[in-house]
N, C-alpha and C positions, 0 to 999 in steps of 0.2 A: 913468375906468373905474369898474364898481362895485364897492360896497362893502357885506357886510352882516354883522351880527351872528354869533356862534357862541357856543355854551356852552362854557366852558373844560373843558379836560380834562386828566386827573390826567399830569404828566409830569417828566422830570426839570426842565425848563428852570426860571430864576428866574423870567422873567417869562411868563405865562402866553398860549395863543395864544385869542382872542379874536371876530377877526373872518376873514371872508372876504373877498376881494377878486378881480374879475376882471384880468390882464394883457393882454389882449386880447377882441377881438371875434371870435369864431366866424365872422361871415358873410366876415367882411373875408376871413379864409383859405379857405372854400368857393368865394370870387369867383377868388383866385390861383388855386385846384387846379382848377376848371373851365377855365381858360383856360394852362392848360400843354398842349403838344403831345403827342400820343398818342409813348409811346418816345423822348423825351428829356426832360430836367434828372429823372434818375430819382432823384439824391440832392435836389434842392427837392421831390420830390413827396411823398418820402418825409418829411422835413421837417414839410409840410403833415398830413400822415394823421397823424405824431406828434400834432398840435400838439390835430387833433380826438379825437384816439382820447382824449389827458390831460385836455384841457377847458380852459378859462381861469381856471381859479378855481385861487387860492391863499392859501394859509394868512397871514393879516400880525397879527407880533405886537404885542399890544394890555397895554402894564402895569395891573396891580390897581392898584397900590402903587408905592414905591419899594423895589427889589430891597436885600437887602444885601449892599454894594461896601465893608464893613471889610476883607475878604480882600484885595483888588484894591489899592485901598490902602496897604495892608502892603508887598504884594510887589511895586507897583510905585511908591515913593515919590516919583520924576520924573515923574509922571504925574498928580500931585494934579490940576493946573489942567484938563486934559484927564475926568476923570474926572466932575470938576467937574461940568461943561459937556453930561455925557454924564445926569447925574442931572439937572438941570435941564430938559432935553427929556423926559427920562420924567416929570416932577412934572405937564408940564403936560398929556399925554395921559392921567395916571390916571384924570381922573374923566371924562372925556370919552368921545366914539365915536369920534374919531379913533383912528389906529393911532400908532405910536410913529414920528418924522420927528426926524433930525437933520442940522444941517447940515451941510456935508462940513467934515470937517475934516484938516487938513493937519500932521502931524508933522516937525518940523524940527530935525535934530540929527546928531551926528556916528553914525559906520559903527557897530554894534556894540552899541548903549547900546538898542537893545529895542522899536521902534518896531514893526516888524513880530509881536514879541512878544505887545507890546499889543493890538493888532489882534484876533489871534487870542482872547487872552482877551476881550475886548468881546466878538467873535465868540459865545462859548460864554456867555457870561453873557448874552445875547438868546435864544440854540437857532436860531437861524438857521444855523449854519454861516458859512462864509471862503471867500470865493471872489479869489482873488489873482491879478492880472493884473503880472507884473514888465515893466517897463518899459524897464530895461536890456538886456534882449532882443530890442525892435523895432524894427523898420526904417520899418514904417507902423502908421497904426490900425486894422488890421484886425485886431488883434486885439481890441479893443474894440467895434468894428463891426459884422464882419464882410466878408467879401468877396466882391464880385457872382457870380453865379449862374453869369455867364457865363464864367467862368475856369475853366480846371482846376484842381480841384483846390480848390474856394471851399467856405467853410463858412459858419456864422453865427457871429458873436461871441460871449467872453463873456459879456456883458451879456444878450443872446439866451438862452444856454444855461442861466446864472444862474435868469431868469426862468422859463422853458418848460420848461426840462431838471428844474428845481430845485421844491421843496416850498413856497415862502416870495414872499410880493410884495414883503419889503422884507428880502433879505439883505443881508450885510456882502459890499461889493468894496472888497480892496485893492487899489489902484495904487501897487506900490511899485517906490521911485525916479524918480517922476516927473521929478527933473532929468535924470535922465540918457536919456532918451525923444532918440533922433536921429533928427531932422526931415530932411528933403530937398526940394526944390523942387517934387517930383511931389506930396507927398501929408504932410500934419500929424500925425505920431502922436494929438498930444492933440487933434484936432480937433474929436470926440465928444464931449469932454469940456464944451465949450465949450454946448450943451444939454445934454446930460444934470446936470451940475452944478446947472442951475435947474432949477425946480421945474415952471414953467408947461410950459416945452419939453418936459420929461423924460417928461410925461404921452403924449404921441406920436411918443417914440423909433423911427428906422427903423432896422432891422438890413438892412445893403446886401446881404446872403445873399437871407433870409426877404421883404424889401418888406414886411412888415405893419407897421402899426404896435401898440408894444409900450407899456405904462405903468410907468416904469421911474420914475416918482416918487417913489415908498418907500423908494428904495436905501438905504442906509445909507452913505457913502462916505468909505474912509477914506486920505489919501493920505499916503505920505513920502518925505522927502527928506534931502538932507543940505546941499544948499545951494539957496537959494530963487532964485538968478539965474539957475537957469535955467529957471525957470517963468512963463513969458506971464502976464503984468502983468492978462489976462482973468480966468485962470484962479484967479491969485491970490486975486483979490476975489470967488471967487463960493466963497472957503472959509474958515474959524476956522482961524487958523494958529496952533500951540503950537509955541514954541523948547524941547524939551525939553532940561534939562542933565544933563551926568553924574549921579548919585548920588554924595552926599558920600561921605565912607572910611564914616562909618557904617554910613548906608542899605546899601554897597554889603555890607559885612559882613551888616546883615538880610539882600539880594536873598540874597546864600552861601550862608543859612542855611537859606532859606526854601524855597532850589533842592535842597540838598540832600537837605530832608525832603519836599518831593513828590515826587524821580528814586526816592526810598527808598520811598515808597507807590506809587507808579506799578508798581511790579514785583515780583516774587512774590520774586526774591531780595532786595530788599528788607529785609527781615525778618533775613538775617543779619547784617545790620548795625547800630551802635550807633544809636538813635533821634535824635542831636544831633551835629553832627561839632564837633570840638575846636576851641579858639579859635584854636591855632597854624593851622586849615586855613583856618576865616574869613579871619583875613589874609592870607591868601597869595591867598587867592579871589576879595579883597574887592580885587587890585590889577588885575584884569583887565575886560572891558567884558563885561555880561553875555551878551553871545550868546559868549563865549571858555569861559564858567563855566560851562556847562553840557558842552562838548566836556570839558574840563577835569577834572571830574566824573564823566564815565562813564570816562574812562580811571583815575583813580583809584581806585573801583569795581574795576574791573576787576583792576587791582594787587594790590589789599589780596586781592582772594578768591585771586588764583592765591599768594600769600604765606600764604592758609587764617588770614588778620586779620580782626575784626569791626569795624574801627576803620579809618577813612582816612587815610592821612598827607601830610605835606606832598611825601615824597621821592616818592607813587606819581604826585602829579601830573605832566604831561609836564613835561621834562626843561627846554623854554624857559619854560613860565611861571614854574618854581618862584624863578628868578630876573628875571621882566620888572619893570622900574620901571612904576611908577605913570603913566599918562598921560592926561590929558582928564579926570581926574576934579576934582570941587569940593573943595578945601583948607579 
């Protein structure tokens, strides 16, 4: 699909938007909507008139530079080799006209430890936005898909909407939980998957809704899991898989830290609070997995003010962490 040049413009994002890229062919979609029957598939038709009314062109971001990820870093210290990996594909697009291409990669680690986390801030550190397809939810791929025209009730997939719906030719999708995707004999959740993962195929994606084809090259793809057997031995290989581990008691005392002074900037109450929380609350924070810490956190928060305290304590946290043992983390 094509691709041309833009002059960057002043925005928050790190890395700045660059070029433009078509997702699609115009004609291909005047060819479907001519050839729909006058008063039926009124939701495809509608579809269609979207797709010309937005145009094919989309914004795909292009790095100057290499962004600064000391933040990212910091606060997510199991994440180093990933992050890595994430800097290395932007080195090689900066001086180029390519746009920024990664290859999927695959998160693998226990329930809790941030994986989806991650995601989200790559997510934000691009300007693309997160588009999240959970996994543990489906029966079939149609959600990734999409599903025939012909059904009641059929839409187009995310991936479809990602693209069309969406401002970007190469946003971030996650697919999380990929192991837990239940297959059936009728129809492969991750079927999709199995093209769109490469690069050649992924340039003429078909959404089973829409029939066009889409260029879904640029995706950004980020999957997780928690255990890799149950991932098709295809699928596997066609991604950079990182085992990410707990955070030592350390780090995990930094992640504490570092949660608590952004939940503290993030909100205008905020401010009532002491700018660093106590060491005795690190520890207690620092024994749980980090998607726990943050539930954890607002409810303490919330403690300390209706007690009219500027200070978190250990007692505001809920009542079972303030005693949970330590588990899964690195000794």
């Amino acid at each position: 699909m094509e691709s041309r040049s833009l002059v960057p413009h002043a925005s928050s994002f790190q890395l700045p938007v660059a070029n433009v890229r078509s997702v699609f062919q115009p004609h291909d979609v005047e060819r479907k909507l001519a050839k729909l029957p006058s008063r039926e598939h009124e939701n495809l038709r509608s579809t269609y008139e979207r797709m010309l009314e937005r145009g094919p062109d989309r914004f795909q971001v292009k790095p100057s530079g290499i962004p600064e990820m000391s933040a990212l870093y910091q606060t997510l210290p199991n994440f180093t080799e990933v992050l890595d990996d994430v800097k290395r594909h932007v080195a090689l697009s900066q001086d180029s006209r390519d746009g920024l291409e990664v290859t999927p990669i695959l998160l693998l680690g226990l329930p809790g430890i941030g994986k989806t986390h991650f995601a989200k801030k790559l997510a934000d550190l691009l300007g693309t936005g997160m588009n999240l397809v959970p996994m543990s939810s489906m029966t079939a791929g149609w959600l990734l898909s999409g599903s025939s025209s012909q059904w009641k009730g059929a839409k187009p997939g995310k991936v479809f909407e990602a693209l069309v719906d969406g401002e970007y030719a190469n946003p971030v999708i996650v697919v999380d939980e990929i192991d837990k995707a239940s297959a059936d004999a009728q129809y492969d959740p991750l079927g999709a998957l199995y093209s769109l993962l490469e690069h050649d195929t992924a340039q003429n994606f078909m959404d089973e809704f829409a029939e066009v084809a889409i260029d879904a090259s640029q995706v950004i793809w980020i999957t997780t899991a928690n255990d890799a057997r149950g991932i098709p031995e295809p699928i596997l290989n066609r991604m950079n898989v990182f085992e990410i581990e707990p955070p030592s008691p350390e780090a995990a005392r930094q992640i504490a830290r570092n949660l608590y002074t952004s939940i503290r900037a993030e909100h205008g109450w905020g401010e009532r609070f002491a700018p660093d929380p106590h060491n005795d609350l690190q520890d207690a924070l620092s024994e749980l997995a980090p998607r726990e810490m943050r539930r954890a956190l607002m409810t303490g928060f919330g403690n300390a003010r209706l007690d009219g305290r500027d200070t978190v304590r250990v007692d505001d946290l809920p009542r079972a962490t303030q005693h949970k043992g330590r588990m899964g983390f690195i000794q």
